[in-house]
C-alpha positions as CSV (number, residue, x, y, z in Angstrom):
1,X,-13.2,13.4,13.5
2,X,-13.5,9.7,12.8
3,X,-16.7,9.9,11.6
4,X,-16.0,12.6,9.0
5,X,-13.0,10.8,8.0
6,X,-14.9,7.6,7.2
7,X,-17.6,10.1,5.3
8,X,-15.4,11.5,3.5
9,X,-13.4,8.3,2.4
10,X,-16.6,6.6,1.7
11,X,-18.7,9.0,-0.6
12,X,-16.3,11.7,-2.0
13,X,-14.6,10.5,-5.2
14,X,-10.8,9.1,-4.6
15,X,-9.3,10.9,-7.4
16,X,-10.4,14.3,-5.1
17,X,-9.1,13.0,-1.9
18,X,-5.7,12.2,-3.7
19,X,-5.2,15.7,-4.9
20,X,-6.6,17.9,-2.4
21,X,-6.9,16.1,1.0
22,X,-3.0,16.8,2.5
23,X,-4.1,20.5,2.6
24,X,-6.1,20.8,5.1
25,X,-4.6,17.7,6.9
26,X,-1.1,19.7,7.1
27,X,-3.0,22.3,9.0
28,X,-4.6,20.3,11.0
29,X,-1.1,18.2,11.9
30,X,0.3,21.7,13.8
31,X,-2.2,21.2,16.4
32,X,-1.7,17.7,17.3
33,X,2.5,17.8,17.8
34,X,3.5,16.1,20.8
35,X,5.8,12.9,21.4
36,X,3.6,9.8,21.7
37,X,3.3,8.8,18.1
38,X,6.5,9.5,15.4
39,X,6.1,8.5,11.4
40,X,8.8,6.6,9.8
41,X,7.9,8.0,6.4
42,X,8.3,12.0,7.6
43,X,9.8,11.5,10.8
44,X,6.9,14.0,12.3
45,X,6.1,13.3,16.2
46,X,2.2,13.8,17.3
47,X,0.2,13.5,20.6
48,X,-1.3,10.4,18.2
49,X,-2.0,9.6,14.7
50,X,-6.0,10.4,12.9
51,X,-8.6,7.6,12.7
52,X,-8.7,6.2,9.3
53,X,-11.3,3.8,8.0
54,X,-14.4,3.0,6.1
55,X,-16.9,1.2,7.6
56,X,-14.9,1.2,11.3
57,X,-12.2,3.9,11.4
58,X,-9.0,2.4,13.3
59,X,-7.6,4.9,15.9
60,X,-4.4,6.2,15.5
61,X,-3.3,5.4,11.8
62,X,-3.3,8.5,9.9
63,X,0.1,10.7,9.7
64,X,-1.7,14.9,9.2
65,X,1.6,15.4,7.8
66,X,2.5,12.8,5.2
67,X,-0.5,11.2,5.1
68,X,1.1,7.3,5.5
69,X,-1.2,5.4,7.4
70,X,0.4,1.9,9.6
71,X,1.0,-0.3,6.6
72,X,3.1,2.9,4.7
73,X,5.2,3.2,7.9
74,X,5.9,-0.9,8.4
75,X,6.9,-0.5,4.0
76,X,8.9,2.6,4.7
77,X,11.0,1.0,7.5
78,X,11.0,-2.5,6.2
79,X,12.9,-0.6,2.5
80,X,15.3,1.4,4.6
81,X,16.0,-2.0,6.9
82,X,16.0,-5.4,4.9
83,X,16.3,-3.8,1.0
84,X,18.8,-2.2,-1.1
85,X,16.2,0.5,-2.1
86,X,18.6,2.8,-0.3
87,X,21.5,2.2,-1.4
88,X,21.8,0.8,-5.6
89,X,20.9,2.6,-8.2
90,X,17.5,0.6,-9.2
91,X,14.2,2.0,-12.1
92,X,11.3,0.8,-9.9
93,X,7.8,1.0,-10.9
94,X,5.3,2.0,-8.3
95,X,1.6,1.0,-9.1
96,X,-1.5,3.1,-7.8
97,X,1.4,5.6,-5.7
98,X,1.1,6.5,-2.3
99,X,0.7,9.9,-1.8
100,X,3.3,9.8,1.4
101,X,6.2,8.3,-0.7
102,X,5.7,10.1,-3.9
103,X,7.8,13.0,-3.8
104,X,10.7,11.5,-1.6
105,X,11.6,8.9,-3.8
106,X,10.9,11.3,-7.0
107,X,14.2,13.2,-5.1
108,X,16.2,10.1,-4.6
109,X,19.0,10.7,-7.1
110,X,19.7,6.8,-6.8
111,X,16.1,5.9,-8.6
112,X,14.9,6.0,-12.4
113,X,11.2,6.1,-10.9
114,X,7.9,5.3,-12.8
115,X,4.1,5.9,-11.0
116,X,1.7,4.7,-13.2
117,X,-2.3,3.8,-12.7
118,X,-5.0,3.3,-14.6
119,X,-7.1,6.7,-13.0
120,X,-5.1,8.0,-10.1
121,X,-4.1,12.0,-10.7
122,X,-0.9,11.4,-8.7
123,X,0.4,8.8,-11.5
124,X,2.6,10.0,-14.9
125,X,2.1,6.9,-16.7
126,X,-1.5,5.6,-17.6
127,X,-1.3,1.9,-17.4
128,X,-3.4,-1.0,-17.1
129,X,-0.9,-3.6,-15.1
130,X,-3.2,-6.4,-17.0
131,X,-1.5,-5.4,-19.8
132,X,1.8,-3.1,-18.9
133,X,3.6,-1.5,-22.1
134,X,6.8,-1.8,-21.2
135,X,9.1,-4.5,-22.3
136,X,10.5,-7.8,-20.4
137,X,13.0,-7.2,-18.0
138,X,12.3,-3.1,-17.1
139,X,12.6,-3.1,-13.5
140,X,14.8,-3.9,-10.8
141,X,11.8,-3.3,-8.2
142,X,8.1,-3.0,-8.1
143,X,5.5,-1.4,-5.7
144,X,1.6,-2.4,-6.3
145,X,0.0,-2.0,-2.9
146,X,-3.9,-2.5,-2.8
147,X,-4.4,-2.7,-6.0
148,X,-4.6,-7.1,-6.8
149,X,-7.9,-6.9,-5.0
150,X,-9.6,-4.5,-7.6
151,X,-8.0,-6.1,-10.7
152,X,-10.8,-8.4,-13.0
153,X,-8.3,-10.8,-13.8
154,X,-5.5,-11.4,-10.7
155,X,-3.4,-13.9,-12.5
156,X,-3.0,-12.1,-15.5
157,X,-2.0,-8.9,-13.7
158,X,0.5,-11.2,-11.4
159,X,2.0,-12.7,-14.8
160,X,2.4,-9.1,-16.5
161,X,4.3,-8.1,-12.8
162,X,6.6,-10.7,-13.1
163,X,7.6,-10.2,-16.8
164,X,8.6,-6.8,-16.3
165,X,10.6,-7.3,-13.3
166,X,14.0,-7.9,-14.2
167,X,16.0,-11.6,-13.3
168,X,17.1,-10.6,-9.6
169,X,14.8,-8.1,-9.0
170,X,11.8,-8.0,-6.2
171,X,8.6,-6.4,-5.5
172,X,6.2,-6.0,-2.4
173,X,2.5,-6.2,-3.4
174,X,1.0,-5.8,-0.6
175,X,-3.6,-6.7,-0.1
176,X,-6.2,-6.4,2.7
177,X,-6.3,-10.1,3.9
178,X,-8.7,-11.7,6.6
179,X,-6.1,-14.0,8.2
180,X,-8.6,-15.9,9.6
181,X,-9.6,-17.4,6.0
182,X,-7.8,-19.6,5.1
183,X,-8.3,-19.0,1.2
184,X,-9.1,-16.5,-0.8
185,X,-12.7,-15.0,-0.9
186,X,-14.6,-14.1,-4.3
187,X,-18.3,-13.7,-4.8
188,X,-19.4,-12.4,-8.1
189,X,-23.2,-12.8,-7.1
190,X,-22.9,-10.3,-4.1
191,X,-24.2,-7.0,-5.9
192,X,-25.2,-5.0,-3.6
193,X,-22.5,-2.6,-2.7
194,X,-23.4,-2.0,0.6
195,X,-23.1,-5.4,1.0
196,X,-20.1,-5.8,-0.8
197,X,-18.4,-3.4,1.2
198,X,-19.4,-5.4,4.0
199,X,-17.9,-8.6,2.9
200,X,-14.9,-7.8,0.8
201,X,-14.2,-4.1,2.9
202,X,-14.9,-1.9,-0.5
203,X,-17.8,-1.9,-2.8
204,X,-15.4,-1.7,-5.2
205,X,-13.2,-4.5,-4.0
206,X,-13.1,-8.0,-6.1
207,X,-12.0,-10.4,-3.6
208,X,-10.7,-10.6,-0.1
209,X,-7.4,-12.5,0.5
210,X,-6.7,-15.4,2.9
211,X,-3.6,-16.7,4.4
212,X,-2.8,-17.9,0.9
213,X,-2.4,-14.9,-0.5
214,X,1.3,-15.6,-0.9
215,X,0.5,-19.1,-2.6
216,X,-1.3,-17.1,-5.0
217,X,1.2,-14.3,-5.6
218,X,4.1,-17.3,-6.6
219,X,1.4,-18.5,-9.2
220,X,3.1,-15.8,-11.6
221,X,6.4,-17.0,-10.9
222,X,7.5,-15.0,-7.8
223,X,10.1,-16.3,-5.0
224,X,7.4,-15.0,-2.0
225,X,9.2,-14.4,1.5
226,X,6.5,-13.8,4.1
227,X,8.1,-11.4,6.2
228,X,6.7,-10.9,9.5
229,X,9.2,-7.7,10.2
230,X,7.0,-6.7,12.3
231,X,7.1,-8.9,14.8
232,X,11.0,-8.3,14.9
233,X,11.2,-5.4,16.5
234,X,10.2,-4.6,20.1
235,X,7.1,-3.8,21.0
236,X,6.9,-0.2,22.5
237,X,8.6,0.5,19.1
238,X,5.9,-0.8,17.0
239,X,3.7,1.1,18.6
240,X,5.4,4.2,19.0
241,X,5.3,4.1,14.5
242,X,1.9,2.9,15.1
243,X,2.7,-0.4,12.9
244,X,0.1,-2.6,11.6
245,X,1.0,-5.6,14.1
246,X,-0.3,-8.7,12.1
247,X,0.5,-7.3,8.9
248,X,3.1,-9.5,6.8
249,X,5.4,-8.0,4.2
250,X,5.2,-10.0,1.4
251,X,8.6,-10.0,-0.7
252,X,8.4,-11.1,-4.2
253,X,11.8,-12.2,-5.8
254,X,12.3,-13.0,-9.7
């Protein structure tokens, strides 16, 4: 299963994947219930999660049933823990949207809620967030999850971020990182893509982030808290939700 998971992820076009992928997964999800694994996104339990992964699929990190993989499930508990995302009425604006979250906070009567991307089919708005059309000041919360590593420019994206989040307001914009560099990797005259892949994860990927990924986030202004929620909470829990256990939520305040 791995293997045709990282096939499929690798060479079938993303836009394809995004709209038709959760159908056969939600078959497949009936014959894997059990009690080892449980998704904080859809609350489903499973004898264990599906491999998920490019080049090395990483066992146990695909819900069948929602589709969040670990870094979805630490977001998803980390909003219903340390935000008000809950709880206030908010207008949030959700970058490239995860499939998973989508539809459950299209239904949350507290959110005025915005997806927009510049190609996914899941999105209603088509937006480049190098340039955003929407005026100073529109949101009181922002989601843009793997998307800074693809952008050509990353501080002119980061700028337009931060001048539509509202005074007050917060975002988590969360990257692939290597947290064993300690800056941030770009290398323009790396062509190849198999190579590319290689270095930076994707082909299609622009640069690779380093521990200073949150040094380069407060460039455009943010207040970044580098939450290591994880960490928190005990450790049979973690892995119970299958968490990504070095992954650090970074919270972006305005």
């Amino acid at each position: 299963m791995k293997y045709l998971i990282s096939f499929l992820i690798r060479f079938v076009p993303r836009k394809y994947l995004q709209l038709f992928s959760h159908f056969p997964l939600k078959v497949y999800s009936f014959f894997m219930k059990g009690d080892n694994v449980e998704c904080t996104v859809c609350s489903q339990k499973f004898t264990k999660f599906l491999p998920y992964g490019r080049l090395h699929p990483r066992e146990n990190a695909l819900c069948p049933n929602c589709l969040a993989l670990e870094r979805h499930r630490l977001m998803y508990l980390y909003l219903k823990e340390k935000t008000n995302f809950f709880k206030d009425n908010l207008k949030v604006l959700h970058v490239a949207p995860e499939y998973c979250f989508i539809d459950r906070f299209e239904k949350m009567s507290n959110l005025e809620y915005i997806t927009a991307d510049i190609e996914s089919p899941l999105a209603k708005v088509k937006m480049d967030i190098e340039d955003i059309r929407f005026p100073d000041n529109s949101f009181d919360v922002i989601f843009c999850n793997h998307v800074l590593e693809h952008v050509e420019h990353f501080d002119v994206a980061t700028k337009e971020l931060f001048r539509v989040l509202r005074p007050g307001g917060w975002a988590i914009m969360q990257s692939p990182q290597d947290m064993k560099m300690a800056v941030t990797l770009e290398d323009p005259t790396i062509t190849d893509p198999r190579e590319r892949e290689r270095v930076f994860l994707q082909s299609d990927h622009l640069r690779l982030f380093g521990r200073n990924y949150g040094q380069e986030l407060s460039r455009a202004g943010f207040q970044v808290t580098e939450d290591q929620f994880v960490t928190e909470m005990p450790v049979e829990l973690a892995k119970r939700y299958a968490l990504p256990m070095e992954e650090i939520v970074y919270f972006c305040q305005k």
